[in-house]
C-alpha positions as CSV (number, residue, x, y, z in Angstrom):
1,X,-38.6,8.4,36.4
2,X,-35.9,6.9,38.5
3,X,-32.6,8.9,38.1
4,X,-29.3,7.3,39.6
5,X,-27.0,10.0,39.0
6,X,-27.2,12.9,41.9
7,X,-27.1,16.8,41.4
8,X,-25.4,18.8,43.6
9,X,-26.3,22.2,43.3
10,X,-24.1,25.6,44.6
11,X,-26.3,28.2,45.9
12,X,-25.4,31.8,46.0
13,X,-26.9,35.3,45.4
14,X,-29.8,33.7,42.4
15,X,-30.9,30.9,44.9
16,X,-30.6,31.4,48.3
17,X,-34.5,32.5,49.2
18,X,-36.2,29.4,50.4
19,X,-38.8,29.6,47.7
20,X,-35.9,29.5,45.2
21,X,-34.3,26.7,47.3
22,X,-37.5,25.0,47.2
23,X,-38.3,24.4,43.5
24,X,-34.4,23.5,43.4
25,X,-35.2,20.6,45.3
26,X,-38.0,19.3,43.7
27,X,-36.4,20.1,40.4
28,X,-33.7,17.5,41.6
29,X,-31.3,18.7,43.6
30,X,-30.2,16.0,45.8
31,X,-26.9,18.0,47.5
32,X,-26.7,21.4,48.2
33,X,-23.1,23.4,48.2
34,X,-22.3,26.1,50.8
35,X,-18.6,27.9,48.4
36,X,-16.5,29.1,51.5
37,X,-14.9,31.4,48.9
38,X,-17.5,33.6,49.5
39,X,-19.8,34.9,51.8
40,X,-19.5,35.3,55.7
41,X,-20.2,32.5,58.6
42,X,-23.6,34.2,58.7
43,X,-24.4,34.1,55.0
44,X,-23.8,30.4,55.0
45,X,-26.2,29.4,58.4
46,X,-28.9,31.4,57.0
47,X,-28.3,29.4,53.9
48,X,-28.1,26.2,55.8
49,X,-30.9,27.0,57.5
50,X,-33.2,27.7,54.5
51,X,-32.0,24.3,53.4
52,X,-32.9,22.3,55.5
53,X,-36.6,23.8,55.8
54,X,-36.9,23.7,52.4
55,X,-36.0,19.7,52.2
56,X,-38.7,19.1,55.0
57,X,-41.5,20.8,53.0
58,X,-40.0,18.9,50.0
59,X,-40.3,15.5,52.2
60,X,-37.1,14.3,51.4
61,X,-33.6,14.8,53.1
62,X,-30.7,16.6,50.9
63,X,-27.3,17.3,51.8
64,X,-25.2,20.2,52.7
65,X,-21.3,20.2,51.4
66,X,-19.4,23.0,52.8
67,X,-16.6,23.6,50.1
68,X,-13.6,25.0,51.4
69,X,-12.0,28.0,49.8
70,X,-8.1,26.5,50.1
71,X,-4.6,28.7,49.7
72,X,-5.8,31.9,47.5
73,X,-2.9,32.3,45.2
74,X,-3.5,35.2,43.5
75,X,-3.0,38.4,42.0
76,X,-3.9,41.6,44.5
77,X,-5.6,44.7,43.6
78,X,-5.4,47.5,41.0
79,X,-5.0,50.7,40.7
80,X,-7.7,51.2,38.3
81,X,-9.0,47.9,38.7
82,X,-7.7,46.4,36.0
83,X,-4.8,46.7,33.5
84,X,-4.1,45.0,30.3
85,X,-1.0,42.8,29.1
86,X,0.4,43.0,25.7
87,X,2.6,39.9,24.2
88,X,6.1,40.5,24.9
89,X,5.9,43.1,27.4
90,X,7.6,42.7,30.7
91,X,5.3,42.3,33.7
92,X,6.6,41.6,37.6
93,X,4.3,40.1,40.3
94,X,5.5,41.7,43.7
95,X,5.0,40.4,47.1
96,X,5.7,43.9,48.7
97,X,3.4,46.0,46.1
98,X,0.2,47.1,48.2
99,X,-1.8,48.4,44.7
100,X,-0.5,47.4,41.1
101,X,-0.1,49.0,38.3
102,X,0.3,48.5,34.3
103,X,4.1,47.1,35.5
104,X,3.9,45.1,38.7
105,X,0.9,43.6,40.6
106,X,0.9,42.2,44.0
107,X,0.3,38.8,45.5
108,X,-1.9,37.5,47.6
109,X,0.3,34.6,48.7
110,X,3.5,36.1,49.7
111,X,5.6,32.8,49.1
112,X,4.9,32.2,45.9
113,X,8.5,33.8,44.5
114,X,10.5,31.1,47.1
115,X,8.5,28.8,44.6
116,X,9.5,29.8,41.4
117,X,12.2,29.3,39.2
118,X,13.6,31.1,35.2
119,X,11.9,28.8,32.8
120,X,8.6,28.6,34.9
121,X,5.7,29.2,33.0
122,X,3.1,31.3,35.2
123,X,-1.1,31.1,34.4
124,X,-3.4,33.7,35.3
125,X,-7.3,33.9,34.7
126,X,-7.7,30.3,34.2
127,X,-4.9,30.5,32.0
128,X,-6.2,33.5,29.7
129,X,-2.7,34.7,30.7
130,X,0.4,33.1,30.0
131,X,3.4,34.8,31.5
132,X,7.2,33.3,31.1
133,X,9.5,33.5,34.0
134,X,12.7,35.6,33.0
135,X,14.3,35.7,36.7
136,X,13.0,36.0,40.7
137,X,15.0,38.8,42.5
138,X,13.7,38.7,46.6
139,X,10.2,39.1,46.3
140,X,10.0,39.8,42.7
141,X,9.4,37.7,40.2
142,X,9.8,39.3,36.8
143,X,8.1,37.5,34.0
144,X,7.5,38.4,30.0
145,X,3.9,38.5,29.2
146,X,3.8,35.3,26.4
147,X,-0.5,35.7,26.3
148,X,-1.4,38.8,27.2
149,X,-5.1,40.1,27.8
150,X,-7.1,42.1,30.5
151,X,-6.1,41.3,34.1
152,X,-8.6,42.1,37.0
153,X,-8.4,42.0,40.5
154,X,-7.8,38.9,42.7
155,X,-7.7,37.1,39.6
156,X,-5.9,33.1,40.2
157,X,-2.4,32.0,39.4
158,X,-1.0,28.3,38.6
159,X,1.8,27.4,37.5
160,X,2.0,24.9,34.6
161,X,2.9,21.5,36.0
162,X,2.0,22.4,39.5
163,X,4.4,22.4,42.1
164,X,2.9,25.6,44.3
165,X,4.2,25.0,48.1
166,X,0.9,26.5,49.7
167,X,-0.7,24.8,51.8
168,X,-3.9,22.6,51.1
169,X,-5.3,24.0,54.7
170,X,-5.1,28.0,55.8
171,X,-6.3,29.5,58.9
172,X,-9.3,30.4,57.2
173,X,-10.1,26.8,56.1
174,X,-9.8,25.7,60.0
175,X,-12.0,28.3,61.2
176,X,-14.4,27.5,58.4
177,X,-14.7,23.7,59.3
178,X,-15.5,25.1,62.9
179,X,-18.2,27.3,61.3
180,X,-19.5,24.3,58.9
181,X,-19.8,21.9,61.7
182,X,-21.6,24.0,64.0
183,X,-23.9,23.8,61.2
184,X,-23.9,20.3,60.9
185,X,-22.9,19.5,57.2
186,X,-22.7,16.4,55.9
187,X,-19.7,16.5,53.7
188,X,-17.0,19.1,53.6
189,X,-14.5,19.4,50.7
190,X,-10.9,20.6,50.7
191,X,-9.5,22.5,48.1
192,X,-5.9,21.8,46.7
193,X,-4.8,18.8,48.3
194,X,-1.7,17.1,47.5
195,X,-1.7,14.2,49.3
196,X,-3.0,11.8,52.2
197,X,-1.8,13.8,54.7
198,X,-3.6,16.9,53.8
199,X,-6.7,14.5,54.0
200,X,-6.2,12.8,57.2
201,X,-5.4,16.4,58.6
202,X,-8.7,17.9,57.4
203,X,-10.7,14.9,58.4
204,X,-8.6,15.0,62.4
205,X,-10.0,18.6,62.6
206,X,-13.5,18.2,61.2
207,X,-13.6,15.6,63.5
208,X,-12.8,17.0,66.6
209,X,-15.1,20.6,65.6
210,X,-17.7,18.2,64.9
211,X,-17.5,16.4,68.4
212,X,-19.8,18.5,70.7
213,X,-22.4,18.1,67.3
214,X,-22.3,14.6,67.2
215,X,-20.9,14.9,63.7
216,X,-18.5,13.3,61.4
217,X,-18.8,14.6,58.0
218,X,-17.6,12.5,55.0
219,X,-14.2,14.4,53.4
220,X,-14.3,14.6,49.7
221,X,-10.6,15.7,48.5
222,X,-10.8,17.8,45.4
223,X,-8.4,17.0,42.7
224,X,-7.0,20.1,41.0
225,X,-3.4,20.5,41.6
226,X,-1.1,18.3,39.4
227,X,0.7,16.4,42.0
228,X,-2.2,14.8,43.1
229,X,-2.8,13.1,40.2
230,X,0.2,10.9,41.1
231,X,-1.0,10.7,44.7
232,X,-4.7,9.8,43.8
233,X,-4.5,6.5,45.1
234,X,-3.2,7.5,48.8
235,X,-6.0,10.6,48.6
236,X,-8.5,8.1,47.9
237,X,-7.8,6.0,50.6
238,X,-8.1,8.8,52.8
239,X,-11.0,10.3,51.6
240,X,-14.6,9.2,51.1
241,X,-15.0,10.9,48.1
242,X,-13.1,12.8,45.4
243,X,-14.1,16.0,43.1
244,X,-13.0,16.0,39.7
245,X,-12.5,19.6,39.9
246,X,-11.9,20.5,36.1
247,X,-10.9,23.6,36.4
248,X,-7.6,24.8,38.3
249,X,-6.5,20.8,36.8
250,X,-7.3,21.9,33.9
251,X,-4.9,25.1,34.1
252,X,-2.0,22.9,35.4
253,X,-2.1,20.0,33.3
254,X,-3.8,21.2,30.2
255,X,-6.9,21.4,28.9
256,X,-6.3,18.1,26.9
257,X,-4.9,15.9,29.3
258,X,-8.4,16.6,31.4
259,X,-11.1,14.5,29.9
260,X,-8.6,11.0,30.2
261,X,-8.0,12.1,33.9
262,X,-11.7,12.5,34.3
263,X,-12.5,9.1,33.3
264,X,-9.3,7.9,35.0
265,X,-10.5,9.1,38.5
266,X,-13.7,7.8,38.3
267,X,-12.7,4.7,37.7
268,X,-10.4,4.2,40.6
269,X,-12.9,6.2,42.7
270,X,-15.6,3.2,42.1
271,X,-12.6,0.3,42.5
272,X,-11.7,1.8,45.6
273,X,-15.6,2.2,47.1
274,X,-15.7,5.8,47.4
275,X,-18.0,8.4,45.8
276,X,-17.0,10.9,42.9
277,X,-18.5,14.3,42.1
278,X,-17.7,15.6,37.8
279,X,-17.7,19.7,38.5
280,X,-16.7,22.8,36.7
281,X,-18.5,24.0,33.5
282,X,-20.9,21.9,32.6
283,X,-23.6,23.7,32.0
284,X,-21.4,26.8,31.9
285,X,-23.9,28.6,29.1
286,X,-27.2,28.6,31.3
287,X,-25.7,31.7,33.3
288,X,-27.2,33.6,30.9
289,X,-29.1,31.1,28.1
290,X,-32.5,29.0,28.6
291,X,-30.8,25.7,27.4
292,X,-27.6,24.7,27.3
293,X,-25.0,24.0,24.4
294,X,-25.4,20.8,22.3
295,X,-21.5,20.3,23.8
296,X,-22.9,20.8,27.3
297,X,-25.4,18.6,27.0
298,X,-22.4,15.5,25.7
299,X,-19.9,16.3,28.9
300,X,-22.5,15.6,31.2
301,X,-24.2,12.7,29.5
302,X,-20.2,11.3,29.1
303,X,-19.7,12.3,32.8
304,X,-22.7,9.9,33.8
305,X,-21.7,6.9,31.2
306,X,-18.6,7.1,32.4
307,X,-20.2,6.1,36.1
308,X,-20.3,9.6,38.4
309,X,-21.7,9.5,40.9
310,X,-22.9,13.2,41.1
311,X,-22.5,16.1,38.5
312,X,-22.5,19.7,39.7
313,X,-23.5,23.0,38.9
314,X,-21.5,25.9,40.1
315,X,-22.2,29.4,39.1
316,X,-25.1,28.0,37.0
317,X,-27.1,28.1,40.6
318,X,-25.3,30.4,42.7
319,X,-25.5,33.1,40.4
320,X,-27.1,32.6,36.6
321,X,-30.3,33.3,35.4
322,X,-32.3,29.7,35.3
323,X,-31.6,27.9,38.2
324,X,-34.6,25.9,38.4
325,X,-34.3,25.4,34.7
326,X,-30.7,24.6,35.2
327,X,-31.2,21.8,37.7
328,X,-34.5,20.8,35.9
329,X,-32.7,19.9,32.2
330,X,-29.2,18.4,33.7
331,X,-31.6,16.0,35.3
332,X,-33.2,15.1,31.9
333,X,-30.2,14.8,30.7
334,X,-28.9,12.1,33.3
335,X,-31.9,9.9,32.8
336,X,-31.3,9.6,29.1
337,X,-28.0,9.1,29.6
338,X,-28.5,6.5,32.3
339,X,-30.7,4.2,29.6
340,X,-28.5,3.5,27.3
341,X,-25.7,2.3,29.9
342,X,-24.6,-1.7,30.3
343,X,-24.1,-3.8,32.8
344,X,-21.3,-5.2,33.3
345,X,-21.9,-7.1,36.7
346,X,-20.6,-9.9,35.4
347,X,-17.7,-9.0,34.4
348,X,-16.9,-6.8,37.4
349,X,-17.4,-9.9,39.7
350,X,-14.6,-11.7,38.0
351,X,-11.6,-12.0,39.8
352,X,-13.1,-10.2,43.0
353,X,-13.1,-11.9,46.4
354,X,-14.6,-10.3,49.6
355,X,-13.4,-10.9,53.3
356,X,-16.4,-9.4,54.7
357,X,-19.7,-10.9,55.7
358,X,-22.1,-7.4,55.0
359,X,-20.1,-6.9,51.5
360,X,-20.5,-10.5,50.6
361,X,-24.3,-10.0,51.3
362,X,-24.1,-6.7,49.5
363,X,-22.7,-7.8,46.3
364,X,-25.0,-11.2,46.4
365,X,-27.9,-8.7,46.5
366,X,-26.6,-7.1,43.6
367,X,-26.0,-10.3,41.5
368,X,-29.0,-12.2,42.7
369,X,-31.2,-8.6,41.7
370,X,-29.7,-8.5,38.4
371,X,-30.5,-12.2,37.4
372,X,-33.5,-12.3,38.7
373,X,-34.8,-9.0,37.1
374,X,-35.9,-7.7,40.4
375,X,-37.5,-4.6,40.3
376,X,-35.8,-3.6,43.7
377,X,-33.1,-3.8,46.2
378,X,-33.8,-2.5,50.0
379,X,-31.3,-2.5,52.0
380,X,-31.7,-2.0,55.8
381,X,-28.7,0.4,56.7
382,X,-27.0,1.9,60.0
383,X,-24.2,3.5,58.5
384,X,-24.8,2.9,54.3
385,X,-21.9,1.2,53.4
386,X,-24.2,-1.6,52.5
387,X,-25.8,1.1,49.7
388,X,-22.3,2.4,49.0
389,X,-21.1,-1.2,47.9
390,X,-24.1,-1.8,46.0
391,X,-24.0,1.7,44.3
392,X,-20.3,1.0,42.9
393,X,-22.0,-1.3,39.9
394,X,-24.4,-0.6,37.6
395,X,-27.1,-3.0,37.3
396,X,-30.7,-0.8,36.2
397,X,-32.1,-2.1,39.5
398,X,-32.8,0.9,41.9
399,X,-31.8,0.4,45.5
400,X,-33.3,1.9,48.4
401,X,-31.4,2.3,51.2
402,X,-33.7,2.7,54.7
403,X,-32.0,3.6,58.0
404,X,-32.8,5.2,61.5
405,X,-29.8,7.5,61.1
406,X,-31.0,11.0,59.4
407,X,-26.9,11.1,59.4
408,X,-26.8,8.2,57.2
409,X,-29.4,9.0,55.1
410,X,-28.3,12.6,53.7
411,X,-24.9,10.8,53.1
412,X,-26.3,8.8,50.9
413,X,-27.8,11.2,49.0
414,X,-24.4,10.9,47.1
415,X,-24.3,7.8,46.0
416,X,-25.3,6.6,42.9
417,X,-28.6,4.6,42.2
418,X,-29.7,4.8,45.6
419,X,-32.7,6.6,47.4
420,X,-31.9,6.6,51.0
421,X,-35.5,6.6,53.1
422,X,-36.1,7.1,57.0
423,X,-37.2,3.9,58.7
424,X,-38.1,4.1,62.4
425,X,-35.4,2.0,64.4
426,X,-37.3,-1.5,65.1
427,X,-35.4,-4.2,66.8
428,X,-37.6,-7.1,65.0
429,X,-36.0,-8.1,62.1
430,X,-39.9,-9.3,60.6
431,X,-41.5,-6.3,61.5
432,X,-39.0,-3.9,60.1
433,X,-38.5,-5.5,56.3
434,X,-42.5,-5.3,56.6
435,X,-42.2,-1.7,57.5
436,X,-39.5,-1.5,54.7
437,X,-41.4,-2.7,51.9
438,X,-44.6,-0.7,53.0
439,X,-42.6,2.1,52.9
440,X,-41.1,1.3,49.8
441,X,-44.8,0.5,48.2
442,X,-45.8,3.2,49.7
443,X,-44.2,5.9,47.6
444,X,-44.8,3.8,44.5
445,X,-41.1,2.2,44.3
446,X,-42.5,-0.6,43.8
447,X,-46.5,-2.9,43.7
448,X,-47.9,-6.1,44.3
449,X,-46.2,-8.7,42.8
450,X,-42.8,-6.9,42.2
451,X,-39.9,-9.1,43.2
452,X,-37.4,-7.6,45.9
453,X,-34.1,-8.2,47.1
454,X,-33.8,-7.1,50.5
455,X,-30.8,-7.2,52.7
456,X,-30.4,-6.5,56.7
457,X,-28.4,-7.6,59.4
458,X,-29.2,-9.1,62.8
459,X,-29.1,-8.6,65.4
460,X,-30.8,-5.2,63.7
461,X,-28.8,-1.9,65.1
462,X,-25.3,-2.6,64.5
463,X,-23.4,-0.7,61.7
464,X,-21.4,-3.0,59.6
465,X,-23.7,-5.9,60.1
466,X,-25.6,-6.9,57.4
467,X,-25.7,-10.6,57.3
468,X,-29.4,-11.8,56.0
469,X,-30.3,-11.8,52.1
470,X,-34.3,-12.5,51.9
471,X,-36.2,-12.7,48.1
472,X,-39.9,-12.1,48.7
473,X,-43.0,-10.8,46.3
474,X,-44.7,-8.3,47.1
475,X,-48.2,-9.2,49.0
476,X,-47.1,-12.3,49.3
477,X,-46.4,-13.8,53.1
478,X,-42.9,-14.3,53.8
């Protein structure tokens, strides 16, 4: 069956042999993330590499997102590896100490005491650990241990409400975009960012490593820290596409302030015409279990009806048990999910006015498809903002989006409800919707007598030029 909503799928130590990457694919995996947190510049173009010759024998082009590792603001190492933290004990994190102990630990980020204040409230281990912030002496800050629990090495640290001065971008982040683009990704995302600026910044640099590549990646700004919740506008603006990245938001705002966010950002991620990927836990369990939890199962069904554009797996591919399996029942359970949506086309045309000739076509498409119970929409695409506008309501009708530009088309692989196709560049405007609904046919989209929308622009080569809407049968002349 047709399923709109994408699956991007992390791959690490249980999925990075091409046969693995293989049946990932064809289990659904329609993006493929590269976790800079891990792994050297090696690791990650044999990966890439295994990728893409995996989506060739696959016959279908898939993504690569290179996911940025961001400011580590942590805890350093051990002694013994680990010590454990009992309520109302006194605990200090030291910049200075080299290995810690059962009464100090060091930091990884050495600034983090300039950022701290008595009254702070510090969370560690995803929040596991709760420490409360007595006094900061130089580079001490001495805390009293409010949760305590067992605390590891390199373990995280937020602090409640945000407010962490690191940097969205380190030096390891700018010599990783160098490293991604020479591999030619498609998307990159940036960890931690506060505002635009840290946008626009990551986006100058991708930019100008992706130059000698021919490559300009689309930026996806994941939303974790607390201050860009009041900044998500601006980010969005800047971005292609957001990451509701549930967890580190989760630490700093609270667990049950996340799931109104989550539909929050969606929302102004479809208003604004950008993408949006729903990550972290959700289908936590199948690490080590066959099938997920019934609660599972709900969070990402909610994540589709509440109009994703992707859901992703994390350590569910990279490193659990089923990732095939994973990949195989998430997909299930977006095509369920999808049936029982509504359109509201309708209503979401309300109100809306458009300046722009290829938008106005886009959206006609959309409304014309919808009442006329096509069974298609192919859109002839340079760049895909044609699919990208259609994609942003929900109407049942599949679109497929056919371009020249193999650029284009594994960018599209993120947007919702639409299968992005390689059509052979053809400067007849006849010829090519022919090609395009052969095509189409062809892979059993869509059979004789099916009513299509399709949508292209002339003269045909020009990105942002879609001006033609045709309605044709097909097998029937035009």
């Amino acid at each position: 069956m047709h399923r709109a909503t994408k699956i991007v799928a992390t791959i690490g130590p249980a999925s990075s042999t091409p046969e693995i990457l293989l049946q990932m694919i064809q289990a659904g995996a329609d993006v493929v993330r590269l976790n800079f947190s891990h792994g050297t510049a090696d690791d990650h173009r044999q990966r890439a590499e295994f990728v893409r010759e995996a989506a060739r024998q696959a016959g279908r082009e898939v993504a690569i997102m290179a996911d940025l590792q961001g400011p580590k603001i942590r805890v350093g190492k051990f002694e013994n590896g680990k010590v454990t933290l009992n309520s109302g004990e006194p605990f200090i994190l030291d910049a200075d100490c080299e290995l810690g102990n059962q009464e100090r630990a060091g930091l990884d980020y050495k600034d983090l005491p300039r950022d701290l204040k008595p009254g702070d409230v510090l969370l560690l281990n995803d929040g596991l650990i709760v420490l409360n912030v007595q006094r900061v002496i130089g580079n001490e800050i001495h805390t009293i241990v409010k949760i305590g629990g067992d605390l590891s090495n390199n373990k995280g640290i937020n602090r409640q409400g945000g407010g962490l001065s690191a940097p969205a971008l380190t030096a390891k982040d700018m010599e990783d975009i160098r490293t991604a683009m020479s591999l030619g990704v498609d998307f990159v995302a940036v960890s931690f960012p506060k505002n635009a600026t840290d946008m626009e910044m990551a986006r100058q640099l991708a930019n100008i490593a992706g130059a000698p590549y021919g490559i300009k990646p689309k930026m996806i700004a994941k939303i974790e820290r607390a201050e860009a919740i009041p900044a998500l506008q601006g980010i969005l603006d800047a971005s292609d596409g957001i990451m509701v990245a549930r967890g580190d938001l989760a630490v700093e705002v609270g667990n049950a302030a996340v799931p109104a966010l989550q539909k929050r950002m969606i929302r102004m991620a479809r208003e604004s015409n950008k993408f949006v990927i729903t990550a972290t836990q959700m289908m936590e369990s199948m690490i080590y279990a066959p099938v997920p939890t019934r609660a599972e199962v709900s969070d990402v069904a909610n994540a589709v009806l509440d109009g994703t554009d992707a859901v992703m797996l994390s350590a569910e591919s990279a490193a659990g048990k089923y990732p095939v399996q994973t990949i195989e029942t998430m997909a299930a359970i977006c095509i369920e999910a999808e049936k029982s949506e509504q359109s509201e086309l309708d209503k979401d045309f309300l109100d809306r006015t458009f300046t722009r000739i290829d938008q106005s076509i886009a959206m006609g498409a959309l409304f014309t498809a919808f009442h006329l119970g096509a069974k298609a929409i192919v859109a002839l695409t340079e760049s895909g903002s044609t699919a990208l506008w259609m994609s942003r309501h929900w109407t049942h009708v599949p679109i497929f989006a056919l371009t020249p530009r193999v650029g284009s088309e594994r960018a599209m692989a993120l947007y919702r409800n639409v299968t992005s196709l390689h059509l052979d560049t053809n400067t007849d405007r006849d010829t090519a919707l022919q090609q395009a609904l052969e095509t189409v046919v062809s892979k059993g989209y869509a059979s004789r007598g099916d009513m299509v929308v399709l949508t292209v622009g002339e003269p045909m080569g020009q990105a942002g030029g879609t001006n033609t809407l045709k309605i044709v049968r097909v097998g029937e002349p035009y």
